[in-house]
N, C-alpha and C positions, 0 to 999 in steps of 0.2 A: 426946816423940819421942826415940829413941836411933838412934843411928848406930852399928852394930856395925864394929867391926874389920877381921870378917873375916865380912864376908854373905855366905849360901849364896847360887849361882847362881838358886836356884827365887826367892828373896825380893830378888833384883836385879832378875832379869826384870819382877817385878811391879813395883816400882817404876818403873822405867822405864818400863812399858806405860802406868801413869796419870801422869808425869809429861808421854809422848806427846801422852797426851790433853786435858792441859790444855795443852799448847802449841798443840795443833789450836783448842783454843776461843778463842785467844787471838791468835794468831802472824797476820801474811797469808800467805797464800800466794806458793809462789817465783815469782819474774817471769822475764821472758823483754823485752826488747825488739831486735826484730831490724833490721839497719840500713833497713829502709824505712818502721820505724816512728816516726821522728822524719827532719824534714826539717831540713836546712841554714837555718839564720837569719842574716840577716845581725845584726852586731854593730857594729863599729865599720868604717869604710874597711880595707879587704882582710882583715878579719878576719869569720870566719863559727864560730857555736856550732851542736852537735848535743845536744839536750838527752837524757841517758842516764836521770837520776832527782832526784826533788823528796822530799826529807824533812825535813820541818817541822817534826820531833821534834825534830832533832838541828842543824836550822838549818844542813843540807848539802846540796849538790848535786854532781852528776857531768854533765860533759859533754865532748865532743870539741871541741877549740880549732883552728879551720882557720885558718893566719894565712897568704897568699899572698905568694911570692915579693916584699920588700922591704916589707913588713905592718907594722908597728907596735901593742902592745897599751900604752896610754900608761900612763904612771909611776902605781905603783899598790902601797898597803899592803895584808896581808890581816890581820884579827885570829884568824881560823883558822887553823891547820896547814893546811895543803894537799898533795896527794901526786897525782904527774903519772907518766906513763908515756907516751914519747914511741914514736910509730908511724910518722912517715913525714919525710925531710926534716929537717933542724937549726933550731936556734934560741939563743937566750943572753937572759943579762939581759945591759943596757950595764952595771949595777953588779961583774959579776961574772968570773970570767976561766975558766967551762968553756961549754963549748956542750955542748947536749942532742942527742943524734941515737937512732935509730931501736934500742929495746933499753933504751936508759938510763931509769931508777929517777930521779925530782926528788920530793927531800924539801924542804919549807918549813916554816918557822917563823912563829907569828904572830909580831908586829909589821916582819917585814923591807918594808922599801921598796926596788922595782925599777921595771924599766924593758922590756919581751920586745920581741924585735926577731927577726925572721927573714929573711936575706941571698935565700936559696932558698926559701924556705917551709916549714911543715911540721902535720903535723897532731899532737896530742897528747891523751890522755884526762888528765882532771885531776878528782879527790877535792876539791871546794872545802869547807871547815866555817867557817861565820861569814862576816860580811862582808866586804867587800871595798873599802875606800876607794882611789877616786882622787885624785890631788893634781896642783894645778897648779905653775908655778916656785917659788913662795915656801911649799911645803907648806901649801898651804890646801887643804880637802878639798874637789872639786866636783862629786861623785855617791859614793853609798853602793849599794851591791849586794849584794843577798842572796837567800837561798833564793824570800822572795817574789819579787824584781825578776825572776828567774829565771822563775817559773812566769807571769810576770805577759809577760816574753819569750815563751815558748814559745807561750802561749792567742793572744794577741793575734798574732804570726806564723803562725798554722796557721789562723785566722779570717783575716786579709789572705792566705793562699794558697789558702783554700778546702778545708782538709786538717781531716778531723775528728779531735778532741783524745784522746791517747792515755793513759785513765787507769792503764795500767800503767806508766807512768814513775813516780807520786806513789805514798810509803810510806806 
């Protein structure tokens, strides 16, 4: 195989068209889930998850975090990055000294340990990659959560509501 410098437009095009085509034989298809496609699950006391997507390649999830007015999500490490975009309402960690509101970008790092807390409430989309331990006062871990805990949420809440399962969330 060589790779010219400077390929004519006719010998791009062709590439590209069977490049197309093996991405067709191979790729899934774009998804779509639209908000009535995943219901409100409850999580923890006044916190409720929307599940957006299950991908078990990459051992990530996305979903909407509804934490109500004085909500608590308890003290908690992720060994993933995480990456949030907050939509409605403020929030903070106790460990930290900004609060998130409606607009703001939240980048995380794996290994950070916090604490989310929401005065008003708020809702937030959040990129999870890797699990997620929580800890009790003496940093002992006492639940692990990941992409399956996740999928294993979602099936089993859409069977307790009588909502049939939407496999366009899973990659």
């Amino acid at each position: 195989m060589t790779i010219s410098s400077t390929p004519d437009a006719d010998s791009l095009a062709a590439v590209e068209a069977r490049i197309d085509r093996r991405r067709d034989q191979y790729a899934l298809p774009e998804g779509h889930v639209a908000e009535a496609d995943s219901p409100w699950l409850p999580f923890v006391p006044q916190v409720m998850i929307k599940h957006l997507t299950f991908d078990i390649r990459s051992s990530s999830a996305a979903n909407v975090l509804w934490v109500q007015a004085g909500g608590e999500l308890g003290r908690h490490r992720h060994r993933g990055p995480v990456s949030g975009y907050v939509l409605d309402g403020s929030w903070r960690y106790l460990e930290y000294d900004w609060v998130g509101r409606p607009g703001d970008f939240i980048r995380e790092s794996p290994g950070r340990t916090h604490t989310l807390v929401s005065d008003e409430g708020m809702k937030t989309v959040f990129w999870l990659n890797g699990p997620v331990e929580f800890l009790d006062e003496q940093n002992r871990v006492t639940e692990v959560i990941d992409v399956f805990w996740f999928i294993d949420h979602y099936e089993r809440g859409c069977q307790e509501q009588g909502i049939p399962i939407n496999r366009a969330l899973y990659l």
